[in-house]
N, C-alpha and C positions, 0 to 999 in steps of 0.2 A: 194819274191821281192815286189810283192804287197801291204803287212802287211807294209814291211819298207816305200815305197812311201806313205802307211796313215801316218805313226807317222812322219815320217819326213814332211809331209805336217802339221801335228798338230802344232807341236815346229814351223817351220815355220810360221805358221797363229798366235800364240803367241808372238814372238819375234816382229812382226810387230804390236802388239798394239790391234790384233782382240781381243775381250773378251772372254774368257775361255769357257763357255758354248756354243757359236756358233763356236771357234775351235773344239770342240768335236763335235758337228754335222758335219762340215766338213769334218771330219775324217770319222765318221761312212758311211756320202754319198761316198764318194770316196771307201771305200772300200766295200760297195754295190754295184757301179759300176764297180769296177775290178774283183770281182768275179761273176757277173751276180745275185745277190742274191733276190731273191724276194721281193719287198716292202711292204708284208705283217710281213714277218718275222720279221724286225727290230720293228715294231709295238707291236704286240703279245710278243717277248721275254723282250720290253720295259717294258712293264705291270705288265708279270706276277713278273718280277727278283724284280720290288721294291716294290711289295706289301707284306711288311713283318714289322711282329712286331717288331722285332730289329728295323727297322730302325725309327722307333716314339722317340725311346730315343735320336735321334740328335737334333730334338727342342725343345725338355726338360733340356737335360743337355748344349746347347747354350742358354737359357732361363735362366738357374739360372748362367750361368757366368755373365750375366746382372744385372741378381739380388743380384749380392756379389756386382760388380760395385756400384750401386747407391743405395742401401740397409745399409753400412756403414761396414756390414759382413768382406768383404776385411780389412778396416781401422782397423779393430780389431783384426785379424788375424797379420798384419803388427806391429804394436803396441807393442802384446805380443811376437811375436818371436824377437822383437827390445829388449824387457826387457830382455828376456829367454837369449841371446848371447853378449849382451851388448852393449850399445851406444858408442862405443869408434870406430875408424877409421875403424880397422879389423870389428869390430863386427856390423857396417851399412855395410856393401858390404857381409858381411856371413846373414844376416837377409834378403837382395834383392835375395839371394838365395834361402834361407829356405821358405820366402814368397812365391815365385812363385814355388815351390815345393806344399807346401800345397794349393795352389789355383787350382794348377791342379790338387791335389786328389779331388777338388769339382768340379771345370768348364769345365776339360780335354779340353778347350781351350788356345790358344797361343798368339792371339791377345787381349781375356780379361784380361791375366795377363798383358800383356804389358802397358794396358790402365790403368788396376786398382793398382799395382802394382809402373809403373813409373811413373803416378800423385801422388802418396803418398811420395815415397821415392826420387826422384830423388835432389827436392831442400835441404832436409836435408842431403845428402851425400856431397854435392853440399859445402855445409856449411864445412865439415867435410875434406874438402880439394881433392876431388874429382874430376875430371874433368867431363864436361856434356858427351865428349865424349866415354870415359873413359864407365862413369855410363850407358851410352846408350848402350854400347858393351857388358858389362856386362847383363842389362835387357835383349836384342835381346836375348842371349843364355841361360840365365837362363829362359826365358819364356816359353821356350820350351822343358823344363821338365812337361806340362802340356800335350805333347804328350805321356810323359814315364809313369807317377805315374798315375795309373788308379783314375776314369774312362777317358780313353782317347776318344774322337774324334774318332781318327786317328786309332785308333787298333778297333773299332765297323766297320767302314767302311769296313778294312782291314779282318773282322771276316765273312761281309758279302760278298765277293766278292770271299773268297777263302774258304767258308763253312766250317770253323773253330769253335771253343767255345769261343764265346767273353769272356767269364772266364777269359778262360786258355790264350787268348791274352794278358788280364789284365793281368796276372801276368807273362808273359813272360819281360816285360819290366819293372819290379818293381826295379829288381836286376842292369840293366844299369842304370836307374834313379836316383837312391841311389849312386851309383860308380859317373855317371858327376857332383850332386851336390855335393859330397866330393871335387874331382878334383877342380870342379870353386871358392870354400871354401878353399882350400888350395893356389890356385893361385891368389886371392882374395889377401890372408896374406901377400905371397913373394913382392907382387904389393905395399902394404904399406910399408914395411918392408923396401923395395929398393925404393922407391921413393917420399915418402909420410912421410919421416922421424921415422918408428914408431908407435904405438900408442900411443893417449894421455893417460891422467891421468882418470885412473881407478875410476866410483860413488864408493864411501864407501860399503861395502859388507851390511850392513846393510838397507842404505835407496833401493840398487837394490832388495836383497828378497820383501821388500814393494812393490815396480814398478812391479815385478814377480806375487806376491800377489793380485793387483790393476787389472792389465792388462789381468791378468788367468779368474780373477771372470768377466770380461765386456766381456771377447773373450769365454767364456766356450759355449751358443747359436750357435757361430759361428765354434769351434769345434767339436761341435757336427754332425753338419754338412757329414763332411767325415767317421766318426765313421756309421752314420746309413748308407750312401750309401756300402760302403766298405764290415761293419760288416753284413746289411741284404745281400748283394751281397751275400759273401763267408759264411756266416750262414747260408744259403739255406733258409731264408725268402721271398727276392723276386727274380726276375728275372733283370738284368741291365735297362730293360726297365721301370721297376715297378719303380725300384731306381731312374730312372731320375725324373719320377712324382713324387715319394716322395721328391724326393729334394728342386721339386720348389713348392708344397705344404710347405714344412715345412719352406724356406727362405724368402715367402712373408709376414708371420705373424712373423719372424723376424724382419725383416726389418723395418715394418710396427707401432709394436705395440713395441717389444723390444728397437731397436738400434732407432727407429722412422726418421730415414734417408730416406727410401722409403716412395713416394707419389704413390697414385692412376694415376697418369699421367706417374711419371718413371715405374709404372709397365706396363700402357699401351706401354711405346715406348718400352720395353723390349718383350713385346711381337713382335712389328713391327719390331725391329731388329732379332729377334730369327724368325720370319717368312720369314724373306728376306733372311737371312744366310743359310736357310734349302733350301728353293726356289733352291739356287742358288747349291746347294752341289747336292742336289736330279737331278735337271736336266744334271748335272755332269754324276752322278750314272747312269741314263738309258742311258745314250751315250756309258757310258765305260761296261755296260752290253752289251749292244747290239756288240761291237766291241769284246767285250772278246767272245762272242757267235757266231760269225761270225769265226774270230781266232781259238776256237777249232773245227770247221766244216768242215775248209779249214789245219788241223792241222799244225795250225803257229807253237803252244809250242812244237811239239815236232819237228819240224824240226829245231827248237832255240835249242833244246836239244841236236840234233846229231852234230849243226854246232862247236857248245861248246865244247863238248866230243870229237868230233873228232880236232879241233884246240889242245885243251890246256887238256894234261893228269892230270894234278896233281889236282884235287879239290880244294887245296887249293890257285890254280891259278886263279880257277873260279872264288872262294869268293871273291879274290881281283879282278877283274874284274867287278864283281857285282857292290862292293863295289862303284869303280869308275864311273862304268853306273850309279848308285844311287844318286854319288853325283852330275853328272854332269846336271842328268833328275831334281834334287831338285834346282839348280841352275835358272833352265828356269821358273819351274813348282813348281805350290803349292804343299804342304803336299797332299791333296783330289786328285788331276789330278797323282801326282806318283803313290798314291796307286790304284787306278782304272786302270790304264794303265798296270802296271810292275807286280804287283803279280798274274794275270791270267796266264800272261808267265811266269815267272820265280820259280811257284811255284812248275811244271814238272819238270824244270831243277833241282832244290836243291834237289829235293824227289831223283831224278838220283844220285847224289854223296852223300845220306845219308843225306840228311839236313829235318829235320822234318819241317813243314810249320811253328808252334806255333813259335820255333827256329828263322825262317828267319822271323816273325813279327818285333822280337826285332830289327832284322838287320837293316832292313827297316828302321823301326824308329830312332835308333843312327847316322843313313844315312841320313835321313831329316833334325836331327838337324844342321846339317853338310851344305847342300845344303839351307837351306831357311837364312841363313845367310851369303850366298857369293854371290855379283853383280853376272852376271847383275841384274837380277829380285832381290832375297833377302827380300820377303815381310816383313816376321818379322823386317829385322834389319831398312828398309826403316820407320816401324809403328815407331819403337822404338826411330828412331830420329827425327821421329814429335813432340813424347811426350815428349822426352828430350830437342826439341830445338836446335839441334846441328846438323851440317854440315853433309853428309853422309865420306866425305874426313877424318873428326876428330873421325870418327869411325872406319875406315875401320881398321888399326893398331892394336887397342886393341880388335877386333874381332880377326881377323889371332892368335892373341897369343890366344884367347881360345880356337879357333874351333882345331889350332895345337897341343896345350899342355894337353886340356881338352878333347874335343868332337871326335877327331882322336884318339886317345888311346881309348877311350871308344867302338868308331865302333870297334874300330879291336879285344877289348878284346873278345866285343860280338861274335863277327862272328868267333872268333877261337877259343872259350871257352866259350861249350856250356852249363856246369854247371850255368854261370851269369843269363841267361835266361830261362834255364828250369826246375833248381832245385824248385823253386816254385810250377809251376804245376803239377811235377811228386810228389812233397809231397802232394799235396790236391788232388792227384788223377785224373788230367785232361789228362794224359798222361802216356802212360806207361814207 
């Protein structure tokens, strides 16, 4: 009872406007004072839980999603996948796809695609007979494959919180990733198809290989990019952490000297935003360590575990429960405040009905895409229609149809077919 009067005091202290990192202190106080808990403890387990090298890689790899931003790296990514699928109705709304696919195998952030992403494409879809709102709904969900396609954020958090292999996190969500941006690509087409008259008139096959050709040789730098984090990753050259520095080593003399986009002043403000980003995550992290450490002392997870088991028989009742706890927690709460919060608990309860932790990462995630795109809160889809310019009212519509037709099939494939998410890691050996 106690554990629930915090989080429900959390959500409460959130919903009312507090800001995120002082709701979580209010939490952790509150349930220091229901259970009597020493004020040294929350101090000491503060310390030791985030003094870890994993976690350096958050303002490394937030640093270089800055540095694709104003670097020009994005613009050229965007560019070639615009040649690669074509300039025609379908093929600008399958490209805002692809693009923020491949941005998130470099920035494994959601609000840099949003920013880099929907300044480049939005006016020319726009042109293309697109509506702003329309295009915003679209960005808001596809940016959020920079949660799924490693390296993510969101699953380094999630690796550290529940002593997992950030690896085998990676590639727990490769296989959702891949399945939402098919779905958004396919529901993309129906959308022109049925209301958009069609697409136009196809460039000549000859002058696109040129455009292919053009756009391959200026974006090759920028490809490279995911090729070394990914390939040293799974190569056994570096460590995720080492990859983040390699990243933003190798994107500022990009930027800098190749695409000559970046200034020594955008690399400074990318450093001040890559500092205040981490600032704000980290102090996140030692709250929801400390509350997860309190939690298993006073054994919250597993009396969640017996309340579970003994309600609802079937596992596969649980999952859809989960499910909806997940969407409803992503609705109020960031991507960062879910994962700190919910996988200390609920990572007993899945181990209980068979569900491997690597397994329920993916879950997690297909579940956030879900939640950070439905009011109230909605962070993503709220960024999304800054940068598009467009009313949250002319978005809400063509959201529902993707989170329905797109990102809800995806959760549920994940979560009850666990081949999507674990064949990866069981082939490279992170799991048996």
């Amino acid at each position: 009872m106690e554990a629930l009067i915090a989080i429900v005091a959390l959500i409460v202290f959130m919903l009312i406007g507090v800001p995120v990192v002082f709701s979580f202190a209010a939490m952790v106080m509150i349930l220091t004072l229901l259970y009597d808990v020493s004020w040294s403890m929350p101090m000491i387990t503060g310390y030791w839980t985030v003094n870890s090298v994993i976690l350096v890689a958050l303002p490394l790899f937030v640093m270089t999603g800055y540095l694709m931003q104003t670097g020009g790296i994005a613009k050229r990514l965007v560019d070639f996948v615009e040649a690669l699928v074509g300039r025609s109705r379908t093929g600008m709304g399958t490209s805002m796809v692809v693009s923020c696919g491949i941005f998130g195998a470099i920035s494994g952030t959601a609000s840099a695609a949003v920013a880099s992403i929907g300044s480049i494409m939005i006016g020319p879809m726009e042109k293309h007979g697109y509506s702003r709102g329309y295009t915003s709904a679209l960005l808001g969900i596809s940016s959020l494959l920079g949660l799924l396609i490693p390296p993510s954020i969101t699953m380094i958090l999630y690796a550290v919180v529940t002593r997992q292999s950030v690896a085998a996190c990676f590639l727990a969500t490769i296989g959702p990733g891949i399945a939402l941006m098919i779905m958004l690509a396919l529901l993309n087409r129906f959308h022109v198809s049925r209301h958009l008259g069609g697409n136009e008139e196809k460039m000549p096959w000859g002058e696109r290989v040129s455009e292919i050709g053009s756009t391959g040789w200026r974006a090759i730098p920028a490809l490279m990019l995911p090729v070394i984090i990914l390939g040293g990753i799974y190569g056994g050259i570096f460590t995720p952490t080492e990859a983040a520095a390699v990243a933003v080593v190798y994107a500022i003399p990009v930027g800098l000297f190749v695409y000559r986009d970046l200034s020594w002043k955008k690399n400074f403000d990318a450093v001040v935003h890559a500092a205040a980003t981490t600032g704000v995550i980290m102090i996140i992290l030692v709250f929801s360590f400390i509350a997860s450490r309190i939690f298993t002392i006073e054994r919250v997870p597993q009396q969640l575990t017996d309340v579970l088991i003994g309600t609802f028989e079937s596992p596969i009742i649980i999952l859809l429960m989960v499910n909806v706890f997940l969407i409803l927690l992503g609705m109020i709460m960031d991507d960062v405040s879910v994962i700190a919060i919910v996988s200390p608990l609920m990572v007993p309860v899945m181990a209980e009905i068979g569900i491997d932790p690597v397994h329920f990462a993916a879950i997690i995630g297909t579940s956030v895409v879900i939640g950070a795109n439905s009011p109230p809160m909605a962070p993503i889809l709220f960024m999304a229609c800054r940068v598009g310019d467009v009313r949250m009212t002319n978005v809400i519509k063509p959201a529902l149809f993707f989170m329905t037709f797109a990102a809800l099939p995806v959760m549920l494939l994940t979560t009850y077919w666990s081949p999507l998410a674990l064949f990866l890691p069981r082939l490279l050996g992170f799991i048996e």
